[in-house]
C-alpha positions as a Markdown table, in Angstrom:
| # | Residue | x | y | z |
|---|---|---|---|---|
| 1 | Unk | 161.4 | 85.9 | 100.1 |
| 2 | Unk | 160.0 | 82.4 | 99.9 |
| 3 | Unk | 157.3 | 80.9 | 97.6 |
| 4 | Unk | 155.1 | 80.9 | 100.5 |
| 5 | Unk | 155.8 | 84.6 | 101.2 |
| 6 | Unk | 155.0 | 85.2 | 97.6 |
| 7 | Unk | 152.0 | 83.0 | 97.7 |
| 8 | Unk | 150.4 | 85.6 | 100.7 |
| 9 | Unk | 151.3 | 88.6 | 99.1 |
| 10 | Unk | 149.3 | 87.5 | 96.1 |
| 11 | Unk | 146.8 | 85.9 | 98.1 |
| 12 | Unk | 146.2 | 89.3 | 99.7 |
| 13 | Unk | 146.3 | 91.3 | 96.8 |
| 14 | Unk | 143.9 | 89.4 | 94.9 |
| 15 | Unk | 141.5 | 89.6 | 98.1 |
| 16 | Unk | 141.9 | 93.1 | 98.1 |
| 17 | Unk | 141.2 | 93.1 | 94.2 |
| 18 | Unk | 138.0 | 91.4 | 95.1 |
| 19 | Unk | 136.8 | 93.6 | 97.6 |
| 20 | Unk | 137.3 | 96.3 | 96.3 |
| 21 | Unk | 135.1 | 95.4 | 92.7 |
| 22 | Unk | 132.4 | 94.0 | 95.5 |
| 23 | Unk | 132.9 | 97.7 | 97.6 |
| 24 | Unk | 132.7 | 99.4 | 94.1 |
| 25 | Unk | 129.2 | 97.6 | 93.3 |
| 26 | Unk | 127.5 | 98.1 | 96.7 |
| 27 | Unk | 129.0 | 102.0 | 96.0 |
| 28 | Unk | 127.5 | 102.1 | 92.5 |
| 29 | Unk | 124.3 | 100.7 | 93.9 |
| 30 | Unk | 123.8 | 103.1 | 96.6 |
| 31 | Unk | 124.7 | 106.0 | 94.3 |
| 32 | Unk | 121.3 | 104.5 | 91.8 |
| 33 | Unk | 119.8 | 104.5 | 95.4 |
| 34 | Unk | 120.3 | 107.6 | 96.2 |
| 35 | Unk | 119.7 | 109.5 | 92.8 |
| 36 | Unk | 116.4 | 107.7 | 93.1 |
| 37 | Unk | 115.5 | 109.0 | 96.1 |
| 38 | Unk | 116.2 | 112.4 | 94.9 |
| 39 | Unk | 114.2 | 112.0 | 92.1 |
| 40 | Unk | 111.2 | 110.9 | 94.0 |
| 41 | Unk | 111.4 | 114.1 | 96.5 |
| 42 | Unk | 112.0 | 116.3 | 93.3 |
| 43 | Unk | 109.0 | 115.2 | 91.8 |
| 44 | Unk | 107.1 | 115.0 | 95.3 |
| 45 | Unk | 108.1 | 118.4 | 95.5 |
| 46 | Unk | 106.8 | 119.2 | 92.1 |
| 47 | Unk | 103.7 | 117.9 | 92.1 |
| 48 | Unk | 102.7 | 119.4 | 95.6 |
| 49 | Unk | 103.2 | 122.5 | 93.7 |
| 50 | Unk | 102.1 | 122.5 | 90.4 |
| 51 | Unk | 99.1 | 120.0 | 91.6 |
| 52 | Unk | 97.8 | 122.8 | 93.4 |
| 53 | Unk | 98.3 | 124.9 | 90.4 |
| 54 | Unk | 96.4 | 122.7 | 88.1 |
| 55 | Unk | 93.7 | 121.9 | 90.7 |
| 56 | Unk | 92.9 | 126.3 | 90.8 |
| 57 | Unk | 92.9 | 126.7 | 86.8 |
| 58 | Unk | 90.5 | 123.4 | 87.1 |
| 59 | Unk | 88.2 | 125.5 | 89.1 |
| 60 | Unk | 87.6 | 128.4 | 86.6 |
| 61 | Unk | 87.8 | 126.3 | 84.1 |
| 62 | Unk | 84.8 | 124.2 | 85.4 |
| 63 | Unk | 82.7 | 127.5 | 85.6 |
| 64 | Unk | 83.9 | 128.3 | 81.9 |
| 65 | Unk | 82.0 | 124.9 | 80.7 |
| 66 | Unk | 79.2 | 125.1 | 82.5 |
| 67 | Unk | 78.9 | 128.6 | 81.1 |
| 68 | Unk | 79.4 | 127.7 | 77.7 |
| 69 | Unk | 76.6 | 124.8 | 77.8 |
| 70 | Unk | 73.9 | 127.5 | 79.3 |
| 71 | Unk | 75.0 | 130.0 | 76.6 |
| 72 | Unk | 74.3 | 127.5 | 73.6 |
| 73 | Unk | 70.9 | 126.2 | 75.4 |
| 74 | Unk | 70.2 | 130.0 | 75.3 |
| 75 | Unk | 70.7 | 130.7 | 72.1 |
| 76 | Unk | 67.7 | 130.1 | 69.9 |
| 77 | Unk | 67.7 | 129.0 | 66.1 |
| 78 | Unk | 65.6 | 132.0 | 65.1 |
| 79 | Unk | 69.1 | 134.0 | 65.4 |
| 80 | Unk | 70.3 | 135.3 | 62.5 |
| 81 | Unk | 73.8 | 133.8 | 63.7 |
| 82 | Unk | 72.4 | 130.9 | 64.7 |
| 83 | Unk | 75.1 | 128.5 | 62.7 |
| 84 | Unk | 78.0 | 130.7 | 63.1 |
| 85 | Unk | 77.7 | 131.4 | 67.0 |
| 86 | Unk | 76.9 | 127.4 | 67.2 |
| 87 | Unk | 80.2 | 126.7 | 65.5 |
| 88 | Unk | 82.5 | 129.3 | 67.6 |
| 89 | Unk | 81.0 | 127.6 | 71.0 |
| 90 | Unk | 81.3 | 124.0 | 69.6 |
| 91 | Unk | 85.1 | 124.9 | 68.8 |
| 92 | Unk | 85.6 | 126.8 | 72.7 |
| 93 | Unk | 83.9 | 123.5 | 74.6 |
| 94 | Unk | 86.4 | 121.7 | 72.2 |
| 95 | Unk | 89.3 | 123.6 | 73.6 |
| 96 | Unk | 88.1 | 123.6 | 77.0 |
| 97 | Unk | 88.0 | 119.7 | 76.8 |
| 98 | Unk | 91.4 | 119.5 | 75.6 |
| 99 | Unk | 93.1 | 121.7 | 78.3 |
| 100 | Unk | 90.7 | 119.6 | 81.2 |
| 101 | Unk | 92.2 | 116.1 | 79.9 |
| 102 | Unk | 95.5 | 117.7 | 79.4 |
| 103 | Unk | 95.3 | 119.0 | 83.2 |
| 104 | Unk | 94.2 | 115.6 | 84.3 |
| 105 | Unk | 96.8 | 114.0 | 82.3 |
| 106 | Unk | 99.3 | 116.5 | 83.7 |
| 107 | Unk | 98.2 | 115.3 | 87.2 |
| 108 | Unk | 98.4 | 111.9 | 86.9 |
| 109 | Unk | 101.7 | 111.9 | 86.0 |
| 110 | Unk | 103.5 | 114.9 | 88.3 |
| 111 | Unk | 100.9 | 113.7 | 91.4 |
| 112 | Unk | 101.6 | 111.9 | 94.6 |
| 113 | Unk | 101.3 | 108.4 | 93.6 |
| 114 | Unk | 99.6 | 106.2 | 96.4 |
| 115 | Unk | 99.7 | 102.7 | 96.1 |
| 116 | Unk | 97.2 | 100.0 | 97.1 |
| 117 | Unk | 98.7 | 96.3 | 95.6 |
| 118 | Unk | 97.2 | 93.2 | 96.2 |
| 119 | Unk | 97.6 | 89.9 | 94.4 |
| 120 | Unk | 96.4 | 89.7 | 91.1 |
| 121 | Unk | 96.1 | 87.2 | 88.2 |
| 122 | Unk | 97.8 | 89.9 | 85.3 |
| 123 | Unk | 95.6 | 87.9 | 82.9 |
| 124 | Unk | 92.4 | 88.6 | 84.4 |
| 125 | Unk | 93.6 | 92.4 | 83.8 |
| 126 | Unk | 94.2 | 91.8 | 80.4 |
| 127 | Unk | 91.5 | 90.1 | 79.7 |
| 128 | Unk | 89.5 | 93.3 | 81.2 |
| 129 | Unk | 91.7 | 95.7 | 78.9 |
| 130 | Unk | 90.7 | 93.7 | 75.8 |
| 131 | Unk | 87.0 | 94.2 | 77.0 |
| 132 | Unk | 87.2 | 97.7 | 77.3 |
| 133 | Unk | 89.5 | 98.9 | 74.5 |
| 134 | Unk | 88.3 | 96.3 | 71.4 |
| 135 | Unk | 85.6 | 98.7 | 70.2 |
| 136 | Unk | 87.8 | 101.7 | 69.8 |
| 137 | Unk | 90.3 | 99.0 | 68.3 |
| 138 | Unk | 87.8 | 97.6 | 65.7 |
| 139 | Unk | 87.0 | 101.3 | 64.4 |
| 140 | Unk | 90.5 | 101.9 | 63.2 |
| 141 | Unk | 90.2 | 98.0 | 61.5 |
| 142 | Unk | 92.8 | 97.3 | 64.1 |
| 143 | Unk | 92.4 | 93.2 | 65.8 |
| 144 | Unk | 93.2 | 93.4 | 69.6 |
| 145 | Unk | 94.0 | 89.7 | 71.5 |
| 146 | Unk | 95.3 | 88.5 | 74.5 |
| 147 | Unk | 98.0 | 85.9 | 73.6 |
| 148 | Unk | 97.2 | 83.4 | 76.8 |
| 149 | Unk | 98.6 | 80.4 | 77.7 |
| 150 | Unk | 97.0 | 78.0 | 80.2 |
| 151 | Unk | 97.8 | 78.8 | 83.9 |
| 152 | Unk | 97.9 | 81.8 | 86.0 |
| 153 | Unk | 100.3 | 84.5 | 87.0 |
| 154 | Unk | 99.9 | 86.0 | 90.3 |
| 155 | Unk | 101.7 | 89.4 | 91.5 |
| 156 | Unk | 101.2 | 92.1 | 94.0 |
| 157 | Unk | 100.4 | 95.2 | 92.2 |
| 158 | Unk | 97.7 | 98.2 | 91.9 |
| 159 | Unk | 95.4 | 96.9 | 89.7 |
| 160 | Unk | 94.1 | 100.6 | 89.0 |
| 161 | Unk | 97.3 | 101.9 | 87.9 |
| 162 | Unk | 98.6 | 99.3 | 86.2 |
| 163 | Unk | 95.7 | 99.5 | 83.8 |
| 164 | Unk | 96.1 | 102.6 | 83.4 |
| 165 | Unk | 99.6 | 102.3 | 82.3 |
| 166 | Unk | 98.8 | 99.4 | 79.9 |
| 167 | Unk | 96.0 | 101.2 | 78.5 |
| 168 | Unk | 98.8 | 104.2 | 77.6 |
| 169 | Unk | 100.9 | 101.7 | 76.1 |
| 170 | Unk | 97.7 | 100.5 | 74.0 |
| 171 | Unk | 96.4 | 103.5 | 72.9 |
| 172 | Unk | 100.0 | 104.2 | 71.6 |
| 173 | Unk | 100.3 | 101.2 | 69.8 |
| 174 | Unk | 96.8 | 102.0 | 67.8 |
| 175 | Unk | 98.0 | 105.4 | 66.9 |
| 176 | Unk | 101.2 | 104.2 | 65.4 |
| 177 | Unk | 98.8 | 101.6 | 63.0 |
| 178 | Unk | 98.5 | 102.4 | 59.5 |
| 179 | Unk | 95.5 | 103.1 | 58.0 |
| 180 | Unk | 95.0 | 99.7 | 56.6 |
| 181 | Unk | 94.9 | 98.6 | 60.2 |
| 182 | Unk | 97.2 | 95.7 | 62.1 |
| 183 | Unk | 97.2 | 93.9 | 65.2 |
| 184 | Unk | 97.9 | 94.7 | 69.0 |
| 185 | Unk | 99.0 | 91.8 | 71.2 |
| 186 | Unk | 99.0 | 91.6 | 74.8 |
| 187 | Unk | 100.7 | 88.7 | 76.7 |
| 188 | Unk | 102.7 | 88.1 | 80.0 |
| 189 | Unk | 105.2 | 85.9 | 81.0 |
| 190 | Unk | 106.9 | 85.2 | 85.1 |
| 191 | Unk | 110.4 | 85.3 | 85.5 |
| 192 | Unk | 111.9 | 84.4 | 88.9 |
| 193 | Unk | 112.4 | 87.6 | 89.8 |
| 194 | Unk | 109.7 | 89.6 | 87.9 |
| 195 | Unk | 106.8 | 89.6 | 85.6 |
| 196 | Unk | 106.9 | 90.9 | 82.4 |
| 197 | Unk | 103.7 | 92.4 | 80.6 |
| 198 | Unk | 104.1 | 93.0 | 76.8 |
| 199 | Unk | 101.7 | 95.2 | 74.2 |
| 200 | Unk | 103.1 | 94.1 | 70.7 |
| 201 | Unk | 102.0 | 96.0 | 67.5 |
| 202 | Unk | 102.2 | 95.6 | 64.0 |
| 203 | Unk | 102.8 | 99.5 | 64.0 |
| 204 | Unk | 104.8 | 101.5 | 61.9 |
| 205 | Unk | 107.7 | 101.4 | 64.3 |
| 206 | Unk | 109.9 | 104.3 | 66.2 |
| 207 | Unk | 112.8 | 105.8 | 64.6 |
| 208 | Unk | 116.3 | 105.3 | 66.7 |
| 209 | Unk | 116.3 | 109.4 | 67.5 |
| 210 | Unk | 112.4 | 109.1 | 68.7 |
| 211 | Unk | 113.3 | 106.0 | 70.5 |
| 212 | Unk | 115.5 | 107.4 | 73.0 |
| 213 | Unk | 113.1 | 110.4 | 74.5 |
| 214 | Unk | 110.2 | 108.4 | 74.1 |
| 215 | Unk | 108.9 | 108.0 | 77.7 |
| 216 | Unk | 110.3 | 111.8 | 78.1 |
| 217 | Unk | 107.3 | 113.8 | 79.5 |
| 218 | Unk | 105.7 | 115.9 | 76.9 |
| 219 | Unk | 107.8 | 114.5 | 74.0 |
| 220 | Unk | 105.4 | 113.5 | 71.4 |
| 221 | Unk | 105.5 | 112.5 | 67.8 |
| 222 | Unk | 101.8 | 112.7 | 66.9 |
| 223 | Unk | 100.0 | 115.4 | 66.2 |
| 224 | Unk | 97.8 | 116.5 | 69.4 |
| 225 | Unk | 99.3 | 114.4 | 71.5 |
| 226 | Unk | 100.4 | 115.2 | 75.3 |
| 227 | Unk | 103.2 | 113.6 | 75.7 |
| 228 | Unk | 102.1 | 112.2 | 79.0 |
| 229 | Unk | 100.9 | 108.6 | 78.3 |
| 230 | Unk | 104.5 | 106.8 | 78.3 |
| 231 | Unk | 105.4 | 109.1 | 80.7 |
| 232 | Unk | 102.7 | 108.3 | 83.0 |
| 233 | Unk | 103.1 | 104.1 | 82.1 |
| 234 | Unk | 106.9 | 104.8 | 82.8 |
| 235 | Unk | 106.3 | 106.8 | 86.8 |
| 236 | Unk | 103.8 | 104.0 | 87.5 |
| 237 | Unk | 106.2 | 101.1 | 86.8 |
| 238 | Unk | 108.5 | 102.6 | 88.6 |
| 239 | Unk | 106.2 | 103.7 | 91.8 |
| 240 | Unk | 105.9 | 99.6 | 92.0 |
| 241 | Unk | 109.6 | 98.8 | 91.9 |
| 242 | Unk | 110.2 | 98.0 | 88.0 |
| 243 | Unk | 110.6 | 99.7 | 84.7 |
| 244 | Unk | 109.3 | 100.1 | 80.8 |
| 245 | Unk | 111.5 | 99.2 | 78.3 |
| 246 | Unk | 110.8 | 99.2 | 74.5 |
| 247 | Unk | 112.2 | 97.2 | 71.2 |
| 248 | Unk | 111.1 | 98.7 | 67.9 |
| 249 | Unk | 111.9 | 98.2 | 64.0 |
| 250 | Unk | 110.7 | 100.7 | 61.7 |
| 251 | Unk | 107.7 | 99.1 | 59.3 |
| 252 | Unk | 107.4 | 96.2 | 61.7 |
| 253 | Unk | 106.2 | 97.2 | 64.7 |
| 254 | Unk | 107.2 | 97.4 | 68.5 |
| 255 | Unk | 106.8 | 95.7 | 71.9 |
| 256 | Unk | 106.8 | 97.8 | 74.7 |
| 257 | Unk | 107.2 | 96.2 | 78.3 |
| 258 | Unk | 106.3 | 96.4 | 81.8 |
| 259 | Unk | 108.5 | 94.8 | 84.0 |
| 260 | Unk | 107.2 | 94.3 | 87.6 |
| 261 | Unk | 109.3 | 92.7 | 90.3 |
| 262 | Unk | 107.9 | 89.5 | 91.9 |
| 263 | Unk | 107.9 | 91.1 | 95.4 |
| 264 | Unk | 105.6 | 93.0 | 96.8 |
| 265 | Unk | 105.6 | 97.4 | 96.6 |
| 266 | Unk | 105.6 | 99.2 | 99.7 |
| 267 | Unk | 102.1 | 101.4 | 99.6 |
């Protein structure tokens, strides 16, 4: 067989080589397509059910509250029990609180997620999360900024939701502060193919075994927590087409990130 015989053979094998790593990427990205998909329905499945469940304990529960309030209007200081029976309610409404937020929590994250995006400046929304969150910030000595440089960034998002899930992130970050207080940073930055929101604390950090399960529903490392707020940041970056990552370093701090792709979600 000639050179030029050779030269084909090669020629063909090496085009075969090609398609087939091009065929084995389209394959690998329809299997992330797919899982995906199944995902969503699982959890669209999921929260038809357990939504409906949450929304009938909601009911009683509701009753329960309002019971509790007439009961301690009732109740007169004359009582010989006055204090104690005072004390025993104050703890139930407590509890009763707890388990509301934990069902609202709970649907939030396992719910049907509808979106409504429309452009957006992401600083604007920072801006409005600084607003909001600084007093709570300022009692735990903690400084809260937005790190903003001069121009806009525009994308399509849910402005509701996305607050929400920045808000999780920042309410995170102030639990993992030391007493002595710290600093909680919030900044952006557009890439050509996404935007990227960041919440950076001076925290204590997240231990490597923590740091993998962290946005794992109900995982928590603080005491009374739900175990829902990454969780819930996490589903709502997805529902828009993008992700949450984290980089930590114990005694430092961490930056967790939205990542939000420049295109437009489907509602």
């Amino acid at each position: 067989m000639g050179l030029f015989g050779w030269g084909m053979i090669v020629g063909l094998l090496g085009g075969l080589a090609v398609a087939g790593a091009v065929g084995f990427g389209w394959y690998r990205r329809y299997e992330r397509l797919q899982h995906r998909a199944r995902h969503a329905e699982r959890l669209a499945e999921l929260g038809t059910l357990t939504g409906g469940l949450a929304h009938e304990i909601k009911n009683p529960l509701s009753t329960v509250q309002l019971n509790l309030q007439l009961l301690r209007e009732d109740l007169g200081p004359d009582n010989p029990a006055y204090s104690r029976l005072v004390g025993r309610l104050n703890t139930v409404q407590k509890e009763t609180a707890r388990l509301r937020e934990t069902l609202d929590d709970f649907l939030r994250y396992a719910g049907k997620i509808s979106l409504s995006p429309k452009p957006a400046d992401v600083y604007d929304l920072l801006e409005e999360l600084v607003d909001f969150f600084s007093p709570q910030a300022q009692l735990q000595r903690v400084q809260l900024r937005v790190a903003r440089p001069v121009g806009r960034i525009a994308v399509s998002l849910d402005e509701r939701l996305i607050k929400q899930a920045v808000l999780n992130l920042m309410i995170n970050a102030l639990q993992a502060m030391p007493e002595q207080g710290g600093e909680i940073i919030l900044s952006a930055k557009r890439e050509p193919d996404r935007v990227v929101i960041d919440v950076t604390d001076t925290g204590k950090g997240i231990a490597g075994e923590a740091l993998a399960r962290i946005f794992d529903a109900y995982y928590s490392t603080k005491k009374g927590g739900t175990g829902l707020g990454l969780a819930i940041a996490r589903r709502v970056a997805e529902e828009h087409g993008g992700k949450v990552a984290v980089r930590s370093e114990v005694g430092k701090g961490s930056v967790f990130s939205i990542e939000l792709p420049v295109s437009s979600p489907s509602p």
